[in-house]
PyMOL Python script that loads the backbone (N, CA, C, O; Angstrom):
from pymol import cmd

cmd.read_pdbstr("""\
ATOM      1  N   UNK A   1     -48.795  25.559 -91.985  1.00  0.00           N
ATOM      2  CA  UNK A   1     -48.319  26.881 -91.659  1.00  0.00           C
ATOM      3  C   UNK A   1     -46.949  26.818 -90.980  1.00  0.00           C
ATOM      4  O   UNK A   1     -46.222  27.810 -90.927  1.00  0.00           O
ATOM      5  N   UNK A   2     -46.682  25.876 -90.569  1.00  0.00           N
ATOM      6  CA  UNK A   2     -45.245  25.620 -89.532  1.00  0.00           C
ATOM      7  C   UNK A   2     -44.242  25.375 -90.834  1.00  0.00           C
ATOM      8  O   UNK A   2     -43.193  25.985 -90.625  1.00  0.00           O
ATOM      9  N   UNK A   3     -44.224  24.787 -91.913  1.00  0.00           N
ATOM     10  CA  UNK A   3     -43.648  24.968 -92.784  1.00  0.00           C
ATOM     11  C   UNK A   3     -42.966  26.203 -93.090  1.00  0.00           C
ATOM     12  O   UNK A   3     -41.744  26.308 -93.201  1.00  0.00           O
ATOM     13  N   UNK A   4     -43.884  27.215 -93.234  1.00  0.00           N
ATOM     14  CA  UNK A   4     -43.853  28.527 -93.972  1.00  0.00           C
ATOM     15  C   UNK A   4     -43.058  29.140 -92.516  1.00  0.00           C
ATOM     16  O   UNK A   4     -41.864  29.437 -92.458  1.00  0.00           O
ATOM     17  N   UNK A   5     -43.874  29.219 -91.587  1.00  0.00           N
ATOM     18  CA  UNK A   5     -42.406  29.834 -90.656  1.00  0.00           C
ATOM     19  C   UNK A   5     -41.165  29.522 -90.360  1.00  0.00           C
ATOM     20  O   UNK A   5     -40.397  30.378 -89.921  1.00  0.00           O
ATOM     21  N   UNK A   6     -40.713  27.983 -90.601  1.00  0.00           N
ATOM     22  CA  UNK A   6     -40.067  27.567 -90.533  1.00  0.00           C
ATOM     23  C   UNK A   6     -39.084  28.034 -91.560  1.00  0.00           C
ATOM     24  O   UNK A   6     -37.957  28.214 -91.099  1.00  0.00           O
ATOM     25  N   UNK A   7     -39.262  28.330 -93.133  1.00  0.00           N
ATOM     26  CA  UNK A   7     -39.017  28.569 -93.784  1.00  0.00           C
ATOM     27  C   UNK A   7     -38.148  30.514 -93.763  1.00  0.00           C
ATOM     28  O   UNK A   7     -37.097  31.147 -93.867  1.00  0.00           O
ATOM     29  N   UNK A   8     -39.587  30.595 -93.550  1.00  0.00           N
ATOM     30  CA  UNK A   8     -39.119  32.015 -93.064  1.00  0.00           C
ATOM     31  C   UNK A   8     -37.836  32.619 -92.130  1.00  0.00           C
ATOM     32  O   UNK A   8     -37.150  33.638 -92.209  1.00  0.00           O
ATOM     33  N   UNK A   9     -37.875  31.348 -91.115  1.00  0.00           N
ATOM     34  CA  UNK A   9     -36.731  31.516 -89.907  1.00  0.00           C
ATOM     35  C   UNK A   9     -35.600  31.398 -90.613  1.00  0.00           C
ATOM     36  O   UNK A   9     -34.777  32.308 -90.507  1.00  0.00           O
ATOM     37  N   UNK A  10     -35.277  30.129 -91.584  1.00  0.00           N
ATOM     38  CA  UNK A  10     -34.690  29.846 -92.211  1.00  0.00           C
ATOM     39  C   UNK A  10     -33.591  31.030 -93.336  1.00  0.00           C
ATOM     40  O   UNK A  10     -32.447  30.940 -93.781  1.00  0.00           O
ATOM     41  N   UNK A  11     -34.408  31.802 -93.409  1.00  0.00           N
ATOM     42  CA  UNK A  11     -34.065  32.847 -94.912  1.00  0.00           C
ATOM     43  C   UNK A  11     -33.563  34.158 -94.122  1.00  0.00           C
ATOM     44  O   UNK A  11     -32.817  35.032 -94.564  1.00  0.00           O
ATOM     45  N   UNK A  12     -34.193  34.076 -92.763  1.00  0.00           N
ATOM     46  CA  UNK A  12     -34.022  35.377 -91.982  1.00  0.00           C
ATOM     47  C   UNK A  12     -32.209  34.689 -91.363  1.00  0.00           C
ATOM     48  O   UNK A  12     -31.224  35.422 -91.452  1.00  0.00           O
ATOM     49  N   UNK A  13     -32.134  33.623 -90.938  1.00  0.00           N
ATOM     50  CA  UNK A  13     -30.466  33.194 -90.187  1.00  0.00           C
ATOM     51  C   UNK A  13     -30.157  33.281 -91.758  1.00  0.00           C
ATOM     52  O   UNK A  13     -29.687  34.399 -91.970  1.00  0.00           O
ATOM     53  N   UNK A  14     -30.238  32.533 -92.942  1.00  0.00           N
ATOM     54  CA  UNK A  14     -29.054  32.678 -94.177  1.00  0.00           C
ATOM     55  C   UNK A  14     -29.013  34.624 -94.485  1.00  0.00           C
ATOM     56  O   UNK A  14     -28.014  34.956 -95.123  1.00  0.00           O
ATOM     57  N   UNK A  15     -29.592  35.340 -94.248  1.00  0.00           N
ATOM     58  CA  UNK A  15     -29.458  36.942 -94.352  1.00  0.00           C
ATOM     59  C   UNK A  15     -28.408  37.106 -93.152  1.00  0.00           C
ATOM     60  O   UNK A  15     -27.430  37.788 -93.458  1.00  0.00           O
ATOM     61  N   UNK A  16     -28.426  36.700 -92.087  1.00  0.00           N
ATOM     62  CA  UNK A  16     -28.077  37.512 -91.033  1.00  0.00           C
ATOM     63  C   UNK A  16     -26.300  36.788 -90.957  1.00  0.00           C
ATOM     64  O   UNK A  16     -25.409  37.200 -90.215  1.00  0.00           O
ATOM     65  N   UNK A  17     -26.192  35.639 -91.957  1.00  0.00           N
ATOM     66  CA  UNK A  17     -25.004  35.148 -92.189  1.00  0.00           C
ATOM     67  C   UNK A  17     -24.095  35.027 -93.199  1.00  0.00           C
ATOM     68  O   UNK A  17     -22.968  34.540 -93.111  1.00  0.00           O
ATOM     69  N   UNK A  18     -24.717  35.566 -94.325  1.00  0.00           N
ATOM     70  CA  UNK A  18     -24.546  36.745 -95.433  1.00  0.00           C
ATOM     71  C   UNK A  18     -24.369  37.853 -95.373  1.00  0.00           C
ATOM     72  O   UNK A  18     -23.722  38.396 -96.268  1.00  0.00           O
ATOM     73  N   UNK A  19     -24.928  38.663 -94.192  1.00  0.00           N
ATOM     74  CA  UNK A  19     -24.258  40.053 -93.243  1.00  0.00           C
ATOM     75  C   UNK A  19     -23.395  39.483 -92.731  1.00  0.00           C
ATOM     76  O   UNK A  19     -22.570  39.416 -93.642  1.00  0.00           O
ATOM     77  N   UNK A  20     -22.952  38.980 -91.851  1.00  0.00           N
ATOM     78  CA  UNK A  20     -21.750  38.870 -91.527  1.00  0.00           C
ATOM     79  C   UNK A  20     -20.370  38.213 -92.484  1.00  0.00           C
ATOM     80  O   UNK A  20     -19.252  38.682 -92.273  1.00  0.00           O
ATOM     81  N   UNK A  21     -20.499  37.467 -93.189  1.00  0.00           N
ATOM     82  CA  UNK A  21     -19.783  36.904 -93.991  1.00  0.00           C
ATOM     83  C   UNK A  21     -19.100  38.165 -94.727  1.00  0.00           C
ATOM     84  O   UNK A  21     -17.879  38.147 -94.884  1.00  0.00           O
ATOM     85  N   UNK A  22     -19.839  39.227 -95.167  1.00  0.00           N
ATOM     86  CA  UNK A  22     -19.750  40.393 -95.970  1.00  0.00           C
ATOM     87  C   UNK A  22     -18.629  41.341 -94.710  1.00  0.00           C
ATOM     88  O   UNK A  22     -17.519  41.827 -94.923  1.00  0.00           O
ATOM     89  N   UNK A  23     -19.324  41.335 -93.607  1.00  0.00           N
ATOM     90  CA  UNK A  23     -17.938  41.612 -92.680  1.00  0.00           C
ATOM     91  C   UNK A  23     -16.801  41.501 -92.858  1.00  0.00           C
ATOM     92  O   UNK A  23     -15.983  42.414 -92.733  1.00  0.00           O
ATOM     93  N   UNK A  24     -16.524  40.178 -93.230  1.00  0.00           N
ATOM     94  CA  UNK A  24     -15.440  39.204 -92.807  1.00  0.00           C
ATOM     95  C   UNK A  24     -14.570  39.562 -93.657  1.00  0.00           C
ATOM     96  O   UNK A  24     -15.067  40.371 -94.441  1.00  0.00           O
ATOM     97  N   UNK A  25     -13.012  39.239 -93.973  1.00  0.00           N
ATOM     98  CA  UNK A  25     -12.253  39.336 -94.869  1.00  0.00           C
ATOM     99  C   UNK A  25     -11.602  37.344 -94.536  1.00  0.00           C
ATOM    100  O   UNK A  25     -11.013  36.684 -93.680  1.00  0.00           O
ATOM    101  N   UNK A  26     -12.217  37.194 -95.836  1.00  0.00           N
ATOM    102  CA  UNK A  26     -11.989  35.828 -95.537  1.00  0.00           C
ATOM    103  C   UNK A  26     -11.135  35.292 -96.961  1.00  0.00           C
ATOM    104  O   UNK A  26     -10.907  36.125 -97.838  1.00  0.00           O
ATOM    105  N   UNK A  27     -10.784  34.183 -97.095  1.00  0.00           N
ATOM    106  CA  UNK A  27     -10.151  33.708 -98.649  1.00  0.00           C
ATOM    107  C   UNK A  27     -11.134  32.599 -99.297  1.00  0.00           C
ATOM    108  O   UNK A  27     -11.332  31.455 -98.890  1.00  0.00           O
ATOM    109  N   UNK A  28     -11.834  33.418-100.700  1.00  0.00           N
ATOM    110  CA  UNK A  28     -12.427  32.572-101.330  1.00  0.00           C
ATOM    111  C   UNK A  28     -11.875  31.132-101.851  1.00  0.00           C
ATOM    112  O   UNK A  28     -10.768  30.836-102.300  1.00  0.00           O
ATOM    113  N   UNK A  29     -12.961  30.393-101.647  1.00  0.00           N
ATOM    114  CA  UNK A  29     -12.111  28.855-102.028  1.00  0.00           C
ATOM    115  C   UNK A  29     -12.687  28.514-102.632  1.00  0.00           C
ATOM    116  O   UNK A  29     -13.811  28.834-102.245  1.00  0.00           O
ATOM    117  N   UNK A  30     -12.771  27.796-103.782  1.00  0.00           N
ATOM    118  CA  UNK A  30     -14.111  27.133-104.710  1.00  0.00           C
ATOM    119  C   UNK A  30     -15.415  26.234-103.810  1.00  0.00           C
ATOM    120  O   UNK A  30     -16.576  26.133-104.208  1.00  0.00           O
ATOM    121  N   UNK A  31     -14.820  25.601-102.427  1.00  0.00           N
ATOM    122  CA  UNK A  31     -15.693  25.019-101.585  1.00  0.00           C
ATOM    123  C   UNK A  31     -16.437  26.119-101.160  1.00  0.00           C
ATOM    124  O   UNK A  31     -17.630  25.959-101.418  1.00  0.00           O
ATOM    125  N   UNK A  32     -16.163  27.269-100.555  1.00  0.00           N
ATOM    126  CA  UNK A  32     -16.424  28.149 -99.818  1.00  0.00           C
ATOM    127  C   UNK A  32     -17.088  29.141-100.765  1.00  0.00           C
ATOM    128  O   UNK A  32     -17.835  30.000-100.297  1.00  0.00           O
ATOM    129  N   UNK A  33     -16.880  29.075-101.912  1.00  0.00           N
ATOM    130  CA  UNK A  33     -17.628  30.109-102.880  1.00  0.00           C
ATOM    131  C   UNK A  33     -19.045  29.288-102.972  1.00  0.00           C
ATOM    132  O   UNK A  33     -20.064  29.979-102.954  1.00  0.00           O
ATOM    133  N   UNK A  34     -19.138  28.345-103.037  1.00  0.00           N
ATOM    134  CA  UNK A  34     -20.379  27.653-103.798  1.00  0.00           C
ATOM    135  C   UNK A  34     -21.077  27.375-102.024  1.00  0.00           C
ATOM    136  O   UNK A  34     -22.248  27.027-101.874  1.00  0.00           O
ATOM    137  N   UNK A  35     -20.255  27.571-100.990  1.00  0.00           N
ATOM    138  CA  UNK A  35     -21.420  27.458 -99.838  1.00  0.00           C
ATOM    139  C   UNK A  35     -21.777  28.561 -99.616  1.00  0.00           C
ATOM    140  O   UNK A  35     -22.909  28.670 -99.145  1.00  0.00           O
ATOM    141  N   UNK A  36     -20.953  29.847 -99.864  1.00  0.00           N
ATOM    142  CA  UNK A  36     -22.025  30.937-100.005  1.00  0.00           C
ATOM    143  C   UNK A  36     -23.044  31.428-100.685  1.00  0.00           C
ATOM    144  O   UNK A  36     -23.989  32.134-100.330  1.00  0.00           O
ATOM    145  N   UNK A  37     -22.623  30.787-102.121  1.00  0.00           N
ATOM    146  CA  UNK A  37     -24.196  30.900-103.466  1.00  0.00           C
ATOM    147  C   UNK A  37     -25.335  30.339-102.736  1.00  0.00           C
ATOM    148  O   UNK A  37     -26.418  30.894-102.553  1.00  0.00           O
ATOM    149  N   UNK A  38     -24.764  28.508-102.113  1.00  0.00           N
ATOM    150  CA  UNK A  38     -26.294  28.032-101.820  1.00  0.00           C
ATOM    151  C   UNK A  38     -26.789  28.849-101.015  1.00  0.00           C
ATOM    152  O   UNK A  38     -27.995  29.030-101.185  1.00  0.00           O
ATOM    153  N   UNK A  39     -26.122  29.653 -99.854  1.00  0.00           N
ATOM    154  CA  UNK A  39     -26.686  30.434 -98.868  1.00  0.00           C
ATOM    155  C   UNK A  39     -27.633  31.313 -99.264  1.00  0.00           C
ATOM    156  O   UNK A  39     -28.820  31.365 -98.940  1.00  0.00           O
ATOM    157  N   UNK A  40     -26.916  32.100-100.098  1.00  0.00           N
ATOM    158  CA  UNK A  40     -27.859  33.348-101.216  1.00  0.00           C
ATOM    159  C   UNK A  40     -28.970  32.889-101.749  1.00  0.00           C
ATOM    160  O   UNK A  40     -30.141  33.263-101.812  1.00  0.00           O
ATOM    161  N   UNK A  41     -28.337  31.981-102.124  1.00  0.00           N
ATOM    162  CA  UNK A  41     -29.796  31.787-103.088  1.00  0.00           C
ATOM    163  C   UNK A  41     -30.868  31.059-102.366  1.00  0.00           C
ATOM    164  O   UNK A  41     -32.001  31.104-102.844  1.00  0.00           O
ATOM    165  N   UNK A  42     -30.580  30.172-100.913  1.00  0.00           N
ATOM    166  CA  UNK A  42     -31.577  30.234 -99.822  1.00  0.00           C
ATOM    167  C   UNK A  42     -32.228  30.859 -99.494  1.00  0.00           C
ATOM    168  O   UNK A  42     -33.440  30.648 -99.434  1.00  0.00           O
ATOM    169  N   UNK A  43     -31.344  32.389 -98.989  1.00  0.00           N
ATOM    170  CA  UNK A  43     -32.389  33.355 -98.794  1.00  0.00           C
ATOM    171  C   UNK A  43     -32.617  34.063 -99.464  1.00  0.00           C
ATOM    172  O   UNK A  43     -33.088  35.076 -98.947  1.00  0.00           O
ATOM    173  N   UNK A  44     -32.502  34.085-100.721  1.00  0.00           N
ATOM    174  CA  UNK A  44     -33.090  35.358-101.645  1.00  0.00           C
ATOM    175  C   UNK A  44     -34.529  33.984-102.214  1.00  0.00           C
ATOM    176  O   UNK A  44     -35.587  34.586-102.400  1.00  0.00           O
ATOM    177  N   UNK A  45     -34.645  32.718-102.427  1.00  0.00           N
ATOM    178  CA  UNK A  45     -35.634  32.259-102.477  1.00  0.00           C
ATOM    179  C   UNK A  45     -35.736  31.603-103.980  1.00  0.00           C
ATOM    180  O   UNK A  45     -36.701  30.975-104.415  1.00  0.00           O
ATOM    181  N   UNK A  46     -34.523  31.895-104.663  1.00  0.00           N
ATOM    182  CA  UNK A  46     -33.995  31.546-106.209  1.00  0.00           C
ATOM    183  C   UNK A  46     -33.603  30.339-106.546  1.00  0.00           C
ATOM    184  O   UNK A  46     -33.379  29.987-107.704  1.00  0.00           O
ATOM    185  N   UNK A  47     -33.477  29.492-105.338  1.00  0.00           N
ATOM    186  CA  UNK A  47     -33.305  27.625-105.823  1.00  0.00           C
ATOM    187  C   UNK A  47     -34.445  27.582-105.000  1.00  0.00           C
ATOM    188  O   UNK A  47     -34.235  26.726-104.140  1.00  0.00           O
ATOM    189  N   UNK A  48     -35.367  28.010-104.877  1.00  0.00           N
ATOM    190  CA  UNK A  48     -36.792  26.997-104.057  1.00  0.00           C
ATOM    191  C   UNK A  48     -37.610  26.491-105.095  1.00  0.00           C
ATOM    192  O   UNK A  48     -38.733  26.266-104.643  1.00  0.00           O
ATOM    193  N   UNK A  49     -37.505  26.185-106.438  1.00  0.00           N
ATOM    194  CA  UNK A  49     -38.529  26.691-107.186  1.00  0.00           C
ATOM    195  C   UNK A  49     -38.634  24.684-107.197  1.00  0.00           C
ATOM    196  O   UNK A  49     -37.782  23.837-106.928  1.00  0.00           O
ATOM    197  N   UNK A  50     -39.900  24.582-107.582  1.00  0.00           N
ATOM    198  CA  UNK A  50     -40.675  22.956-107.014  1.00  0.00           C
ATOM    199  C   UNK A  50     -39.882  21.974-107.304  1.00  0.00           C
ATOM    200  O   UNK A  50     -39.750  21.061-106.489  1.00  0.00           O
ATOM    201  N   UNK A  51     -39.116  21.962-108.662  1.00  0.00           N
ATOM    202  CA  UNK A  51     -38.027  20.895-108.893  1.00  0.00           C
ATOM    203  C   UNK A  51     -36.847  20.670-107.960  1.00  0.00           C
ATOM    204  O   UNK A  51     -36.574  19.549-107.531  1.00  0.00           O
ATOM    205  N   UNK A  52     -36.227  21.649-107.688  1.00  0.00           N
ATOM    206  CA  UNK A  52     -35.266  21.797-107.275  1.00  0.00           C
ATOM    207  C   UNK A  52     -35.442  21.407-105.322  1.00  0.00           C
ATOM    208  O   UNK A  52     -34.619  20.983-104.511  1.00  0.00           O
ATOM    209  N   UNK A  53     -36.609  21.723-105.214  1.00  0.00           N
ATOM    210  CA  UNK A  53     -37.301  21.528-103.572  1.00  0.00           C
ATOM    211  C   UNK A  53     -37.249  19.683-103.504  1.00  0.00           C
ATOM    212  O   UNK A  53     -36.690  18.872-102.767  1.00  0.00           O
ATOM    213  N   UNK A  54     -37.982  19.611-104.473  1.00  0.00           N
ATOM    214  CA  UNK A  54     -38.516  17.865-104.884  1.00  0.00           C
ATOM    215  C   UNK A  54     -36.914  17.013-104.760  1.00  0.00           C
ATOM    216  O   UNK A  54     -36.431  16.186-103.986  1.00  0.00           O
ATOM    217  N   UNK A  55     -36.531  17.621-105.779  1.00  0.00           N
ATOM    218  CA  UNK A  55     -34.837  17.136-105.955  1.00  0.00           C
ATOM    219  C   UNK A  55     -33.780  17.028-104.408  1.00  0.00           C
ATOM    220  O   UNK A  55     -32.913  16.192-104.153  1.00  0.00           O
ATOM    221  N   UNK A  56     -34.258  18.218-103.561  1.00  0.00           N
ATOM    222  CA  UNK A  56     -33.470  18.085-102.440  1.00  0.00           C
ATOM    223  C   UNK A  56     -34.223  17.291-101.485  1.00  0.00           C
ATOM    224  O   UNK A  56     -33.592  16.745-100.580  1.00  0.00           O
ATOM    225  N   UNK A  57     -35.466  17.151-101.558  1.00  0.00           N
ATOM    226  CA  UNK A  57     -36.481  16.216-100.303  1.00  0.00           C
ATOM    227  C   UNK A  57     -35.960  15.000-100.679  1.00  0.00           C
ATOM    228  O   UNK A  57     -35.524  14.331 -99.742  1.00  0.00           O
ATOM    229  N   UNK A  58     -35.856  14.381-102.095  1.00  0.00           N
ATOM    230  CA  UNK A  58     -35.372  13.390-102.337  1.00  0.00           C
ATOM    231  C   UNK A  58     -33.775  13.004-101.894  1.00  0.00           C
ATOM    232  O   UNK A  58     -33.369  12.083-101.185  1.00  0.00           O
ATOM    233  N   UNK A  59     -33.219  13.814-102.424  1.00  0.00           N
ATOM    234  CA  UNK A  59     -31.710  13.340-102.027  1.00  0.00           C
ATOM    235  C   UNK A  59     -31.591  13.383-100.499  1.00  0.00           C
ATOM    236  O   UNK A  59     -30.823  12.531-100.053  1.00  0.00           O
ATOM    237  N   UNK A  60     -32.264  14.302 -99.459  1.00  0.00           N
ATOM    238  CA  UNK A  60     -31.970  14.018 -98.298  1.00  0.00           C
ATOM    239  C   UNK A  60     -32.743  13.634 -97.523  1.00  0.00           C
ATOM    240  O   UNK A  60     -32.624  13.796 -96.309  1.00  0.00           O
ATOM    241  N   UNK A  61     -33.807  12.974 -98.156  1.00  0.00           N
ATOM    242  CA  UNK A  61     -34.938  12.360 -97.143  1.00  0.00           C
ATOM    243  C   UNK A  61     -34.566  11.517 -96.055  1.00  0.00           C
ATOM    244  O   UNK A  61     -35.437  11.359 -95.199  1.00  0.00           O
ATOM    245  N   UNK A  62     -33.147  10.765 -95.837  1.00  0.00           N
ATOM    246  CA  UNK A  62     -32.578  10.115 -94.803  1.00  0.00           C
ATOM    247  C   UNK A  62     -32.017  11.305 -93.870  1.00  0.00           C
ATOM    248  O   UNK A  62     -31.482  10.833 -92.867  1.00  0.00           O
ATOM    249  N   UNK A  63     -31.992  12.453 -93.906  1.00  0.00           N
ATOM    250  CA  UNK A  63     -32.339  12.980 -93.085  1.00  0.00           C
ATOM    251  C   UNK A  63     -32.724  13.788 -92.255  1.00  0.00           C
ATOM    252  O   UNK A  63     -32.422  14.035 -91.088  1.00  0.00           O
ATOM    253  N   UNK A  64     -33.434  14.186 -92.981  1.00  0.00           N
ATOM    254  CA  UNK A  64     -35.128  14.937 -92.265  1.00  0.00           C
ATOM    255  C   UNK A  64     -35.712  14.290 -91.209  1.00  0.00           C
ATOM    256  O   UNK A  64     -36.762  14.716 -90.729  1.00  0.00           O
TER     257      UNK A  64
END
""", "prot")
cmd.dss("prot")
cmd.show_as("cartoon", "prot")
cmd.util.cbc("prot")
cmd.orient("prot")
């Protein structure tokens, strides 16, 4: 269950930094475009799907 809230906390800060970002008048950069997709699609819940979860436990299991 600590997972799932954890998760939850997780999706609730990428929303609340996606509101603000949307504030901002900032200059898109190709770095900066693609750290806001992963953000989105963090919290909208659209890259969680089991491969893609599996794929990131793996690549960053050094450090978790």
């Amino acid at each position: 269950m600590d997972v799932f809230n954890a998760m939850a906390e997780i999706r609730m800060a990428a929303s609340r930094a996606l509101a603000l970002l949307h504030k901002q008048q900032i200059n898109f950069t190709t770095d900066r475009a693609e750290a806001i997709a992963a953000v989105r699609d963090l919290a909208t819940g659209s890259a969680l799907d089991d491969a893609a979860l599996a794929k990131f436990l793996d690549d960053n299991g050094g450090l978790l």
